[in-house]
DORO-97525 format. One record per atom (N, C-alpha, C, CB): residue number from 1; residue in three letters; y, x, z. Coordinates in pm, whole numbers, always signed. Glycine has a CB too. Example, Ala and Ser with C-alpha at 12.3 -4.5 7.8 and 13.67 -1.06 7.14 Angstrom:
<sites>
- i;aa;v;u;w
- 1;ALA;-569;+1319;+780
- 1;ALA;-450;+1230;+780
- 1;ALA;-330;+1320;+780
- 1;ALA;-447;+1131;+905
- 2;SER;-225;+1285;+708
- 2;SER;-106;+1367;+714
- 2;SER;+3;+1290;+787
- 2;SER;-60;+1408;+572
</sites>
This chain:
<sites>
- i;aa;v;u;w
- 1;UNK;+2104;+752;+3370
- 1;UNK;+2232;+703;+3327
- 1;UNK;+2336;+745;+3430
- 1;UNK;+2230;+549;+3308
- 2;UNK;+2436;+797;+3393
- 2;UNK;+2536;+841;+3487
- 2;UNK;+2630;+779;+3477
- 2;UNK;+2574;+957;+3486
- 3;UNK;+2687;+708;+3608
- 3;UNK;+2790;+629;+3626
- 3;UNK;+2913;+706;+3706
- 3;UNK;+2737;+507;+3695
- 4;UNK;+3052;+658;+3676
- 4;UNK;+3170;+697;+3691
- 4;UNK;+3244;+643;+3877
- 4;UNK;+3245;+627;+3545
- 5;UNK;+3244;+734;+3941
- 5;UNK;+3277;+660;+4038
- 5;UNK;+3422;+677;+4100
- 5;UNK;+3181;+680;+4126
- 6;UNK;+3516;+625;+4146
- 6;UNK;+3697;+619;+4165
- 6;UNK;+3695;+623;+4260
- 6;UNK;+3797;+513;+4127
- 7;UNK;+3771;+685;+4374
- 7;UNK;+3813;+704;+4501
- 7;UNK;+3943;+698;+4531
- 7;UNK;+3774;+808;+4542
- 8;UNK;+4007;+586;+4556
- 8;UNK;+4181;+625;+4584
- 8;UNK;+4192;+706;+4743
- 8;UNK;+4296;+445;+4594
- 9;UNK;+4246;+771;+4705
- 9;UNK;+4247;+909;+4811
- 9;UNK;+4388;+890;+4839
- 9;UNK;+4205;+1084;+4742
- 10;UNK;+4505;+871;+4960
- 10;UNK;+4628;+884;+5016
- 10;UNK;+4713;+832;+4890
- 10;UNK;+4658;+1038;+5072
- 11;UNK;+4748;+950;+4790
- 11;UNK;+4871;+976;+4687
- 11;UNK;+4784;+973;+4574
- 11;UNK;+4968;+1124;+4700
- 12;UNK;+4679;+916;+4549
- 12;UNK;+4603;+975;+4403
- 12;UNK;+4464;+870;+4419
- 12;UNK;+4552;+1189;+4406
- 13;UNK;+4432;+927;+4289
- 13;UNK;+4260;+911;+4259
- 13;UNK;+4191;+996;+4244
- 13;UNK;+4215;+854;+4159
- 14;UNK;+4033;+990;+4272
- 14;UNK;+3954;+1092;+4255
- 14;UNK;+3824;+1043;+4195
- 14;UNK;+3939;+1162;+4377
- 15;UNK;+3803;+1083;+4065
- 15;UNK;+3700;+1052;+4010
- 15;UNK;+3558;+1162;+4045
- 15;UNK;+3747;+1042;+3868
- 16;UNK;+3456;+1115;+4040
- 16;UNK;+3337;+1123;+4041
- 16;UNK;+3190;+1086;+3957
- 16;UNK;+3345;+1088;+4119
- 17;UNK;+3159;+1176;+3902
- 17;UNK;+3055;+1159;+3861
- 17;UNK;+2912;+1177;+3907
- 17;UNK;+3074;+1203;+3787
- 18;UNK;+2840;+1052;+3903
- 18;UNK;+2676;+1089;+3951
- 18;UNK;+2583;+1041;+3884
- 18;UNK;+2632;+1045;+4083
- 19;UNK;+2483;+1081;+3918
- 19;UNK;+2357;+1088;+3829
- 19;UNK;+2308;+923;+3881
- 19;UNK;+2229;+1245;+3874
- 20;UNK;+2284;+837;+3963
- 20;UNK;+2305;+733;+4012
- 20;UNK;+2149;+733;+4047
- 20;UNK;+2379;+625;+3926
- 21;UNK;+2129;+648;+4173
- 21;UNK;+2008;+633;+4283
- 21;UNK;+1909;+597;+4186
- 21;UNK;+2025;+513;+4415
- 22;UNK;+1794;+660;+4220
- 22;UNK;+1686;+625;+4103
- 22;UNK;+1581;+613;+4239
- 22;UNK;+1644;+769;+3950
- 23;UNK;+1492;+490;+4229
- 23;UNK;+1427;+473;+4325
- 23;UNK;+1289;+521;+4297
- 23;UNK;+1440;+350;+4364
- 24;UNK;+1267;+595;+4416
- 24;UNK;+1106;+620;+4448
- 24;UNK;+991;+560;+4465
- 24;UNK;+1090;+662;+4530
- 25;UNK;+923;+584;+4420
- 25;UNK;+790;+445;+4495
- 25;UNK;+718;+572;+4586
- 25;UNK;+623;+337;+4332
- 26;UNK;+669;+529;+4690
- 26;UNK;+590;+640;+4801
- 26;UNK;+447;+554;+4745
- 26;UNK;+642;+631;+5027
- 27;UNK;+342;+660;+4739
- 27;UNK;+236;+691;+4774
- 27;UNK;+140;+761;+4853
- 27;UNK;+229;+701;+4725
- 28;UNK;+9;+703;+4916
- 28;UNK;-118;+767;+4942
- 28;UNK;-210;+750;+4898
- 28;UNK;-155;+765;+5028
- 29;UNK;-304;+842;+4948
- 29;UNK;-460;+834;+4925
- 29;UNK;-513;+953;+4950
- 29;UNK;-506;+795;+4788
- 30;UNK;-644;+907;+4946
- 30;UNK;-736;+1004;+4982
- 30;UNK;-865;+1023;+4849
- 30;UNK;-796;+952;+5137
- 31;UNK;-892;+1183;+4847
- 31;UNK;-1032;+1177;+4756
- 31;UNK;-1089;+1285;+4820
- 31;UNK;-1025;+1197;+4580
- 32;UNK;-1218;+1331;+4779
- 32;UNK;-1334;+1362;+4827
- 32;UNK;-1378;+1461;+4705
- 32;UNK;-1426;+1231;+4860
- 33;UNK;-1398;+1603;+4765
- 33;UNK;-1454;+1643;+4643
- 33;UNK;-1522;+1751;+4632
- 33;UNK;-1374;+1653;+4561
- 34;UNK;-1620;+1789;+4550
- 34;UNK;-1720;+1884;+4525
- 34;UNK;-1713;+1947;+4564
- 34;UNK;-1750;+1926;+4449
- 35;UNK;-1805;+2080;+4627
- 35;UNK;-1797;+2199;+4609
- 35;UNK;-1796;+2289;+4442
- 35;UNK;-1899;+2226;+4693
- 36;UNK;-1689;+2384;+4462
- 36;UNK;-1642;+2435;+4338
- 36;UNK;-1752;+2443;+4217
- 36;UNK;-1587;+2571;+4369
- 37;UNK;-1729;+2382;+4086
- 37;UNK;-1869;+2391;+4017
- 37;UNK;-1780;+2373;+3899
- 37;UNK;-2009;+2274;+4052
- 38;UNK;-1809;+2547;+3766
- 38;UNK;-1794;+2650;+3855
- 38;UNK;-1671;+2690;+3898
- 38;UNK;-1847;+2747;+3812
- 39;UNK;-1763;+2858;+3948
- 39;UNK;-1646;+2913;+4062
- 39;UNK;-1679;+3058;+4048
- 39;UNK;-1663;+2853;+4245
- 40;UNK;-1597;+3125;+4000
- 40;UNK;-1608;+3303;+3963
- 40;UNK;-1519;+3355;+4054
- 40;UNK;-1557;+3362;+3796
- 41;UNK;-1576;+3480;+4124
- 41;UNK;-1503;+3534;+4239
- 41;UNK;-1541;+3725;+4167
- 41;UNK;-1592;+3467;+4437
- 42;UNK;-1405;+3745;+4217
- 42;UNK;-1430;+3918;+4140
- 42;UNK;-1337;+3926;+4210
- 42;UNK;-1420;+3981;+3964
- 43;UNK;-1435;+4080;+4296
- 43;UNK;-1338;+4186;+4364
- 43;UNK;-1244;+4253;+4324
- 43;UNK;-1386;+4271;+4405
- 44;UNK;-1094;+4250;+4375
- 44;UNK;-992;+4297;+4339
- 44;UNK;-1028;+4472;+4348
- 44;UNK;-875;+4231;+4429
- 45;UNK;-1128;+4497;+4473
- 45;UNK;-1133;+4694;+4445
- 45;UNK;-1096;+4746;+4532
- 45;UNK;-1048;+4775;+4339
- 46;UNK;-955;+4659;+4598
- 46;UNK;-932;+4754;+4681
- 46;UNK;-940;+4774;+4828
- 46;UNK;-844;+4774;+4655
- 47;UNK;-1018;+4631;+4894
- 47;UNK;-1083;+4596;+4978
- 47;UNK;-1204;+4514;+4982
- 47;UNK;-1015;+4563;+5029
- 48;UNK;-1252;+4522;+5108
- 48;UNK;-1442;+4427;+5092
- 48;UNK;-1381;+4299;+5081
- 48;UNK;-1588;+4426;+5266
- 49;UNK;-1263;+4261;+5162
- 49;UNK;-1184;+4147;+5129
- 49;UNK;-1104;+4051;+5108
- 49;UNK;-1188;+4128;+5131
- 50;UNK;-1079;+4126;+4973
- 50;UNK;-955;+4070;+4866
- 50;UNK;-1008;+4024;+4744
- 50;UNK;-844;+4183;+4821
- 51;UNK;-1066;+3966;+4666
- 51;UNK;-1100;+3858;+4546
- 51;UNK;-1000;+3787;+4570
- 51;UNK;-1238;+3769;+4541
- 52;UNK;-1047;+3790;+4399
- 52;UNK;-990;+3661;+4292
- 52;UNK;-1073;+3573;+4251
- 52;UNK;-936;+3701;+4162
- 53;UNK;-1017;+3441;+4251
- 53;UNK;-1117;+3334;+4220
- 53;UNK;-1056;+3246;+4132
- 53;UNK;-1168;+3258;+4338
- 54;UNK;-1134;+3212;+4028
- 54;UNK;-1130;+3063;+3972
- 54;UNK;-1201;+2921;+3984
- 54;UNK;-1146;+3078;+3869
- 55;UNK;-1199;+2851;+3979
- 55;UNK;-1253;+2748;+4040
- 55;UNK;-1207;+2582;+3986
- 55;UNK;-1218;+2778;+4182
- 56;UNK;-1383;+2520;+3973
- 56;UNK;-1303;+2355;+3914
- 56;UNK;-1375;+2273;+4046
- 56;UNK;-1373;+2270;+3702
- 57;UNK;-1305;+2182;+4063
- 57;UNK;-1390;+2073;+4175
- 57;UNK;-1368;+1965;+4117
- 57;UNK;-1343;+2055;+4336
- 58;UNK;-1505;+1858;+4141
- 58;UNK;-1458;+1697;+4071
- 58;UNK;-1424;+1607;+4216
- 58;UNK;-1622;+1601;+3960
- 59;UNK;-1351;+1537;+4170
- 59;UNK;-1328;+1472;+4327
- 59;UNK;-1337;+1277;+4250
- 59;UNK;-1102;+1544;+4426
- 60;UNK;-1382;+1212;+4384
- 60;UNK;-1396;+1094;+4383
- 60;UNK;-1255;+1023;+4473
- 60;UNK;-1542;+1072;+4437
- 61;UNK;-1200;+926;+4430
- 61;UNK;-1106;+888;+4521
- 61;UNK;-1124;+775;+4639
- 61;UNK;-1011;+852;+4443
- 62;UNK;-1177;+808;+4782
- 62;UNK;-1198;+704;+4845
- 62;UNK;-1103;+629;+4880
- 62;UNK;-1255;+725;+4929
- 63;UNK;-959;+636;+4908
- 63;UNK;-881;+590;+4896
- 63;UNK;-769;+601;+4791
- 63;UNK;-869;+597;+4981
- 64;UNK;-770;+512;+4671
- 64;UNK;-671;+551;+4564
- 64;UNK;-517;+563;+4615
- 64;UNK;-679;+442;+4446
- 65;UNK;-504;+638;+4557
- 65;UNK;-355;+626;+4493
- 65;UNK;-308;+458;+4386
- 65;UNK;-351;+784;+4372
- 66;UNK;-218;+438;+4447
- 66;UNK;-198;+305;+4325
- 66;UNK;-57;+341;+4282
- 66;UNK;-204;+116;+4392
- 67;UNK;-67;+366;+4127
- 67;UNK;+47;+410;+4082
- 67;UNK;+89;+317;+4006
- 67;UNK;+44;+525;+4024
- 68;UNK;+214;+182;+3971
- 68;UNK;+218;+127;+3875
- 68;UNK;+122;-18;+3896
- 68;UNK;+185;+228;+3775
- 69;UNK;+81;-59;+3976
- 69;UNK;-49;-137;+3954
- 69;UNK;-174;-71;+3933
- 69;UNK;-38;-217;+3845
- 70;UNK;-199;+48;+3890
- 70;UNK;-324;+105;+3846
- 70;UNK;-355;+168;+3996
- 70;UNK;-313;+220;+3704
- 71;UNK;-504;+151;+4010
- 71;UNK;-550;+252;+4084
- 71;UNK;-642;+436;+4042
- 71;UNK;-629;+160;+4153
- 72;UNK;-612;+480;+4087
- 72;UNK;-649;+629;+4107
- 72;UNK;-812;+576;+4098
- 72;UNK;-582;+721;+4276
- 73;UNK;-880;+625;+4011
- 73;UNK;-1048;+645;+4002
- 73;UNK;-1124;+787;+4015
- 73;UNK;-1094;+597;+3860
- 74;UNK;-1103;+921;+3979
- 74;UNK;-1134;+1037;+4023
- 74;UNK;-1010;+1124;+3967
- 74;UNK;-1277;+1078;+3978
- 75;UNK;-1075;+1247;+3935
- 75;UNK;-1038;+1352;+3932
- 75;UNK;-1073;+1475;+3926
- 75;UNK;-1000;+1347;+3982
- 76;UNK;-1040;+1585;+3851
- 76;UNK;-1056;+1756;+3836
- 76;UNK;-941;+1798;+3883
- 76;UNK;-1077;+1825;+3683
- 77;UNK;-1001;+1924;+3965
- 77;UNK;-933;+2029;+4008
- 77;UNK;-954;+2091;+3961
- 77;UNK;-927;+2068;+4095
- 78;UNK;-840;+2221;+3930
- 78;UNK;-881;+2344;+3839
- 78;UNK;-774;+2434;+3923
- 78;UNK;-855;+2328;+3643
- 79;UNK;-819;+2560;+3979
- 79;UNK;-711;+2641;+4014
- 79;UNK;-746;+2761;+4030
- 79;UNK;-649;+2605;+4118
- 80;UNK;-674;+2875;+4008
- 80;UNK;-660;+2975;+4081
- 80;UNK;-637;+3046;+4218
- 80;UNK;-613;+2992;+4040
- 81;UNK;-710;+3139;+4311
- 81;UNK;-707;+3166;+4396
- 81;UNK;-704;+3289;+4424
- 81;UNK;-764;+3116;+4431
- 82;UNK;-602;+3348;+4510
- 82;UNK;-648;+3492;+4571
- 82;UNK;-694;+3518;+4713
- 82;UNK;-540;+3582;+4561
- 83;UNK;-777;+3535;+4765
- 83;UNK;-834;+3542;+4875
- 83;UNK;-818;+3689;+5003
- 83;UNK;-965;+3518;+4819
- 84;UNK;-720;+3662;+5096
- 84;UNK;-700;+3810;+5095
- 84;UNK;-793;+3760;+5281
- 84;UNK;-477;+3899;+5069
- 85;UNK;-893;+3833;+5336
- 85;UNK;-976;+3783;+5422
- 85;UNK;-992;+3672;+5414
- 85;UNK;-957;+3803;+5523
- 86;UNK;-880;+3596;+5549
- 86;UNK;-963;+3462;+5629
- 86;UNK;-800;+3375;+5560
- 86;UNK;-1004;+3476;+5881
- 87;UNK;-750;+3427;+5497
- 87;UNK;-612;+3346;+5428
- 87;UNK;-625;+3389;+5247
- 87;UNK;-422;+3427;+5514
- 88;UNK;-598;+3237;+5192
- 88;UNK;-589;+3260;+5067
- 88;UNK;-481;+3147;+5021
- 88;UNK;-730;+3257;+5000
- 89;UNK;-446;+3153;+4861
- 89;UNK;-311;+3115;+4819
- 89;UNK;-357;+3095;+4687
- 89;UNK;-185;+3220;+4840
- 90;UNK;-338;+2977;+4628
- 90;UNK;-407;+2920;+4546
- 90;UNK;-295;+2870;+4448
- 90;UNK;-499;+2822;+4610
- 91;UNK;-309;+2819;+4332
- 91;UNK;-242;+2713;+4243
- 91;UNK;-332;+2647;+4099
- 91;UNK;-100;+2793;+4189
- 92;UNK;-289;+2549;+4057
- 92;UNK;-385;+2491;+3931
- 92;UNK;-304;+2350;+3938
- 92;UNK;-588;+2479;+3963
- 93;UNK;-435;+2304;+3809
- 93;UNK;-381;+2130;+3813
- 93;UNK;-478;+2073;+3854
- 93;UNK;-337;+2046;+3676
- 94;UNK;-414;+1963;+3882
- 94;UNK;-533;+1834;+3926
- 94;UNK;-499;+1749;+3833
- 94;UNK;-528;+1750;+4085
- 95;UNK;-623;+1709;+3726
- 95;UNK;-589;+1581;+3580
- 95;UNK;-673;+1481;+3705
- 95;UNK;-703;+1609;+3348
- 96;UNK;-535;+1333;+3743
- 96;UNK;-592;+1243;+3788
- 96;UNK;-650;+1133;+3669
- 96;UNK;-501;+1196;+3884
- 97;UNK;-745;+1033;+3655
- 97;UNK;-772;+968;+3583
- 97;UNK;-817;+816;+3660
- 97;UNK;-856;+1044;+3506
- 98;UNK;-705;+738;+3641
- 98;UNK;-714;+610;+3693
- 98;UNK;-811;+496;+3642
- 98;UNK;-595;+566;+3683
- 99;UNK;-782;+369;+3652
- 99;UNK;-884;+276;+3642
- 99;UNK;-862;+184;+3529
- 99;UNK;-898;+204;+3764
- 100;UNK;-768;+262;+3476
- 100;UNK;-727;+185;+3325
- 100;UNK;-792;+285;+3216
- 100;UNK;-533;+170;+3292
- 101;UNK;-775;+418;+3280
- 101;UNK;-832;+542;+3182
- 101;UNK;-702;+661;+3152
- 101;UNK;-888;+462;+3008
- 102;UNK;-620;+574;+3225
- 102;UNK;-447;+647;+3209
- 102;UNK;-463;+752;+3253
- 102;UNK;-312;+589;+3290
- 103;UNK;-406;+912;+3201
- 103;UNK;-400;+1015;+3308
- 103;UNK;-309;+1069;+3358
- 103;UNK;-448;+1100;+3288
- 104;UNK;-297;+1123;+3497
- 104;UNK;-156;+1181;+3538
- 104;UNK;-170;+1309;+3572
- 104;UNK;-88;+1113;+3653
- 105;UNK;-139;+1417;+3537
- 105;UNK;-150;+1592;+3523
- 105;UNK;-23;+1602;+3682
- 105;UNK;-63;+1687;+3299
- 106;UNK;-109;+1692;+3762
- 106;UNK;-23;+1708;+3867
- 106;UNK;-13;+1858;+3919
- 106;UNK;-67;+1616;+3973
- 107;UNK;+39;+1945;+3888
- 107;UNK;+17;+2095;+3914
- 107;UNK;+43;+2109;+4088
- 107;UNK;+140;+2199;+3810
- 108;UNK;-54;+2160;+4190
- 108;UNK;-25;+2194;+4285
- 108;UNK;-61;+2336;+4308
- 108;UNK;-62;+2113;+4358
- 109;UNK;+3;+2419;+4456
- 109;UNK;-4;+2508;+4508
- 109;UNK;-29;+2509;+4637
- 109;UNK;+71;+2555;+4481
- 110;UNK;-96;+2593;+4692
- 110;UNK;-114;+2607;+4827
- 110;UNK;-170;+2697;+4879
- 110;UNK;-160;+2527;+4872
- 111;UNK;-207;+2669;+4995
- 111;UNK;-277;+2829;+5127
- 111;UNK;-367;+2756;+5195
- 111;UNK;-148;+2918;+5280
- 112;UNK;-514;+2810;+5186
- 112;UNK;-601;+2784;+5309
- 112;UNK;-640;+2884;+5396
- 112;UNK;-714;+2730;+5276
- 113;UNK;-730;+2843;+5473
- 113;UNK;-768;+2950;+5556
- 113;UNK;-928;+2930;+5591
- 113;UNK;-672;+2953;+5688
- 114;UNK;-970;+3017;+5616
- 114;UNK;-1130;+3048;+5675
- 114;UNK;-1182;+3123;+5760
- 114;UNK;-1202;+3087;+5601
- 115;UNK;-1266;+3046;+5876
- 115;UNK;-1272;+3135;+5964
- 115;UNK;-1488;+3164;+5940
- 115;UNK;-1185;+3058;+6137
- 116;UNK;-1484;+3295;+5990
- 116;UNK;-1666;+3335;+5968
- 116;UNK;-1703;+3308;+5832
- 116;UNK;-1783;+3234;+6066
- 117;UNK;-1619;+3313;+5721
- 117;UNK;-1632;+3318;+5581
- 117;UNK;-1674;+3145;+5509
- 117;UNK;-1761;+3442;+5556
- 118;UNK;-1614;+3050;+5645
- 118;UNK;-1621;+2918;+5572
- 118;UNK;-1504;+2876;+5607
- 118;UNK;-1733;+2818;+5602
- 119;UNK;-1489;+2815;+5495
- 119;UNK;-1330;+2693;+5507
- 119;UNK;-1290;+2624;+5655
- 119;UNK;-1360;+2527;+5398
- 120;UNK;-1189;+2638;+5633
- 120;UNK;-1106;+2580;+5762
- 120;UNK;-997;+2464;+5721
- 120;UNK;-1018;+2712;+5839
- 121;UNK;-901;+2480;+5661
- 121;UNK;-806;+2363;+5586
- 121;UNK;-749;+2467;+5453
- 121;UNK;-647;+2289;+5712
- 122;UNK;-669;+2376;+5435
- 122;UNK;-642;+2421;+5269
- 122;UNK;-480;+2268;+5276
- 122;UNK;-860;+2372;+5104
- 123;UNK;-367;+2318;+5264
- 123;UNK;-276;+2236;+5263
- 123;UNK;-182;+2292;+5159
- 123;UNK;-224;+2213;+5392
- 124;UNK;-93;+2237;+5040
- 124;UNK;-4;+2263;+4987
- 124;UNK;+74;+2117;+4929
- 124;UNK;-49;+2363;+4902
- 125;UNK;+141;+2168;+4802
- 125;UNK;+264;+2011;+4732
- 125;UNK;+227;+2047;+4597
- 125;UNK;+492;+2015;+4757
- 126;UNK;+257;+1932;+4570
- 126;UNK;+180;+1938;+4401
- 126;UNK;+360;+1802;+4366
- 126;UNK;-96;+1823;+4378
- 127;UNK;+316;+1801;+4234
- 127;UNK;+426;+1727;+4137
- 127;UNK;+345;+1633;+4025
- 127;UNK;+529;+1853;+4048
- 128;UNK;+429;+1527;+4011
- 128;UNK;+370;+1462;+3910
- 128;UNK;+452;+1519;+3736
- 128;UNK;+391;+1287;+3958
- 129;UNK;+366;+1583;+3718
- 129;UNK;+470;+1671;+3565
- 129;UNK;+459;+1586;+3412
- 129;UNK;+379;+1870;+3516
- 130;UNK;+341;+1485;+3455
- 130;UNK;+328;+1409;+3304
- 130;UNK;+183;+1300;+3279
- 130;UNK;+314;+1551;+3177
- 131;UNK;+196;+1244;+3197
- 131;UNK;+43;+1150;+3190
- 131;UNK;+87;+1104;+3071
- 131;UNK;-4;+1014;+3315
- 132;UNK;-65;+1027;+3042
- 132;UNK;-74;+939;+2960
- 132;UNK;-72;+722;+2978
- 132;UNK;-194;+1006;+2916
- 133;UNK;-11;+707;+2855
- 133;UNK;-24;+564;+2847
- 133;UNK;+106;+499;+2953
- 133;UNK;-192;+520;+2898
- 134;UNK;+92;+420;+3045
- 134;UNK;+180;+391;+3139
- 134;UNK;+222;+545;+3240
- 134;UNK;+107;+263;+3223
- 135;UNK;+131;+614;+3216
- 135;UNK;+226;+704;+3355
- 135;UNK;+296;+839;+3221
- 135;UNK;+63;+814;+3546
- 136;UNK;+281;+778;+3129
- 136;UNK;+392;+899;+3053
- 136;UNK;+530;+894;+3105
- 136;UNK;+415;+875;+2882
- 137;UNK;+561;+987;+3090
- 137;UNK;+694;+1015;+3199
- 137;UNK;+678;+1029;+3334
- 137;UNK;+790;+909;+3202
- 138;UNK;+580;+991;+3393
- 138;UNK;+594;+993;+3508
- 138;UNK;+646;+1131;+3587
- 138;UNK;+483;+949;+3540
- 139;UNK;+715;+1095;+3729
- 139;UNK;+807;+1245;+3753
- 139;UNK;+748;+1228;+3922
- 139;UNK;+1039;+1240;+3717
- 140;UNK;+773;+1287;+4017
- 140;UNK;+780;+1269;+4138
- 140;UNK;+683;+1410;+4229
- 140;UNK;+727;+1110;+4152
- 141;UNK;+681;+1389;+4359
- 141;UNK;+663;+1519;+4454
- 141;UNK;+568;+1479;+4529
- 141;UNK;+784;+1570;+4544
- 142;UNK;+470;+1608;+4608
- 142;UNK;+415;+1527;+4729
- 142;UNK;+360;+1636;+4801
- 142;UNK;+304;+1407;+4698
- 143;UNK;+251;+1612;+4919
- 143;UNK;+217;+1710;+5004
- 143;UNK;+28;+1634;+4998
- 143;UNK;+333;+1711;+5176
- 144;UNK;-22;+1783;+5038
- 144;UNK;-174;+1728;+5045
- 144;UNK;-226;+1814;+5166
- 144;UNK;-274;+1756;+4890
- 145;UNK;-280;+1757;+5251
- 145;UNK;-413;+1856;+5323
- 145;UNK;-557;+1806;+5306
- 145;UNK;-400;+1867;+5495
- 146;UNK;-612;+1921;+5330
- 146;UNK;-753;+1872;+5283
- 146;UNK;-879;+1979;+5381
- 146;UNK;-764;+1902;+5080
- 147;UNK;-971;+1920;+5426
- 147;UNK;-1017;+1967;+5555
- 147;UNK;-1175;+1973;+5448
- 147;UNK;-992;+1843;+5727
- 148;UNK;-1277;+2068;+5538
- 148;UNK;-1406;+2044;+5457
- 148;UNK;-1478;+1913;+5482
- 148;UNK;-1505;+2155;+5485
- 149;UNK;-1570;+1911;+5436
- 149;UNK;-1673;+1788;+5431
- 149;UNK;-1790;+1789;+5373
- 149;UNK;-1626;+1685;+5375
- 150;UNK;-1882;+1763;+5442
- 150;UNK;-2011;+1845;+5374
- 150;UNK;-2028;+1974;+5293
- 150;UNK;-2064;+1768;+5291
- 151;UNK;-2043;+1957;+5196
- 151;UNK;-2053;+2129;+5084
- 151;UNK;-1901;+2073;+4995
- 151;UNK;-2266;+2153;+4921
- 152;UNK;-1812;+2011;+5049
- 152;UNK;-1682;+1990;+4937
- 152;UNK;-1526;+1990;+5031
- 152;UNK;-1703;+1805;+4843
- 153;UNK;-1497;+1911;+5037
- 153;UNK;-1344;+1883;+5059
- 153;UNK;-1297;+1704;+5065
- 153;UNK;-1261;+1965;+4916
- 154;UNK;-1241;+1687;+5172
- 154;UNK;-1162;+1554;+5171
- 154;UNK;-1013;+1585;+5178
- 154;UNK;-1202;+1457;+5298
- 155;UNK;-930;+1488;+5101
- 155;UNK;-782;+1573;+5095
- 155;UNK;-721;+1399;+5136
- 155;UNK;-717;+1679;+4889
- 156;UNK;-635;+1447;+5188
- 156;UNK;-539;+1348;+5218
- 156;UNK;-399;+1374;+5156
- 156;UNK;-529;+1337;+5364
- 157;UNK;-324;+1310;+5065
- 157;UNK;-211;+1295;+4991
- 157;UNK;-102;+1215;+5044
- 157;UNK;-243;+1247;+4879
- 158;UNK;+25;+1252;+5030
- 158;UNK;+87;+1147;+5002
- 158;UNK;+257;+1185;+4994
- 158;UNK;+41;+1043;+5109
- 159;UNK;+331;+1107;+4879
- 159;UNK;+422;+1130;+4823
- 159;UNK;+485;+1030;+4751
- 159;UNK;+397;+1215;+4770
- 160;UNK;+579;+1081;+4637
- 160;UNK;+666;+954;+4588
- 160;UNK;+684;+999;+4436
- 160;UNK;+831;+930;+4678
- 161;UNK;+702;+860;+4354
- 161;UNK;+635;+869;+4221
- 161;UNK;+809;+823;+4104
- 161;UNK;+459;+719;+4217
- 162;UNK;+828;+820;+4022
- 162;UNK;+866;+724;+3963
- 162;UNK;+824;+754;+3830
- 162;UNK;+996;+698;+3985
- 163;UNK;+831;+586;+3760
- 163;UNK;+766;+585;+3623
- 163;UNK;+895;+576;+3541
- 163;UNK;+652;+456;+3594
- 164;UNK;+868;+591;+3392
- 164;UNK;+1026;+627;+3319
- 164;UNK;+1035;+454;+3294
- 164;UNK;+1031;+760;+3131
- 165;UNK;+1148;+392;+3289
- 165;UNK;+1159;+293;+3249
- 165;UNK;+1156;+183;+3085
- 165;UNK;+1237;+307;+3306
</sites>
């Protein structure tokens, strides 16, 4: 809703229009998650190493996200990757699925790195672009890193949400 705002300025007025403060809710959490299953890697050709990869991971949330009252229960990753050596650059979605059954679709991007042909970190920002049930509409931004852990990944999140009213 955009509200009208008046400024008496010296000799005059000055009107203004704004989109008006829409508040954020901040979030964290943390989840935990698979090694890629599956995961197709094909040589680009024109080096021993440059591949392309696709890739899904399921992740568990040890620390939810609480969006709304609901908490965060798991999750799929799905993304694309290009791997150029010991640096790669990735993007996909992550469908979160909370504890009501609600889902929230979050497209992220990012860059990891690897050293001796195993993971090292993996950090990028993802968006909240849409869901179901209570988080329809949902809009908002965030940042993730995520370090290995056994044969998977632990990611640490955190960002700011709002739900449509």
């Amino acid at each position: 809703m955009r509200k009208l705002f008046c400024l008496l300025v010296a000799t005059g007025a000055a009107c203004v229009w704004s989109a008006g403060a829409v508040a954020q809710t901040k979030v964290t959490g943390t989840h935990v998650c698979s090694k890629p299953d599956p995961q197709h890697m094909v040589p680009a050709g024109d080096r021993a190493d440059h591949n392309f990869a696709v890739e899904q991971l399921k992740c568990n949330h040890t620390k939810p996200m609480e969006i709304g009252g609901d908490k965060a229960k798991d999750g799929v990753a799905t993304d694309a990757a290009e791997v150029n050596g010991n640096k790669s650059r990735f993007h996909g979605v992550y469908v979160m699925t909370m504890q009501s059954g609600d889902k929230a679709f979050l497209p992220y991007q990012g860059n990891g790195t690897s050293k001796d042909g195993k993971p090292v970190d993996s950090k990028g920002t993802f968006s909240f672009a849409s869901g179901t049930g209570k988080l329809k509409g949902i809009k908002g931004k965030g940042t993730f890193r995520c370090t290995p852990s056994g044969d998977g990944w632990s990611c640490d999140t955190e960002g700011e949400y709002e739900l449509p009213k």
